[in-house]
C-alpha positions, 0 to 999 in steps of 0.5 A: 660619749665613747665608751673604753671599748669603742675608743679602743676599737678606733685607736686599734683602727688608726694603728692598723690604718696608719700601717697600710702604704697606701690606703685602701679605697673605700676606707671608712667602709673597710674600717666598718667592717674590719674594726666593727665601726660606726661611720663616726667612729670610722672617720675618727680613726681616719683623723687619728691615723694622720696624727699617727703618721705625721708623728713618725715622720716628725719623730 
């Protein structure tokens, strides 16, 4: 189970993910460092950063 903390940190992730125009490469591994992540987590940021972006485009 994720804990607060490190649902904040992959929420925190998304935010900024979502923000960059384009990704970067290798973004797990910038997420991991960044955001202090585990992979998991990392690629849940990934997933939650797409929802991010497709609800600003849809509004």
């Amino acid at each position: 189970m994720i804990g607060a903390a490190s649902d904040e940190k992959v929420k925190a992730a998304a935010r900024w993910l979502s923000e960059q125009d384009p990704a970067p490469p290798h973004v797990v591994n910038v997420l991991k460092t960044k955001f202090d992540l585990k992979a998991l987590q990392a690629c849940e940021a990934c997933k939650l950063a797409q929802d991010y972006r497709r609800v600003a485009l849809n509004g």
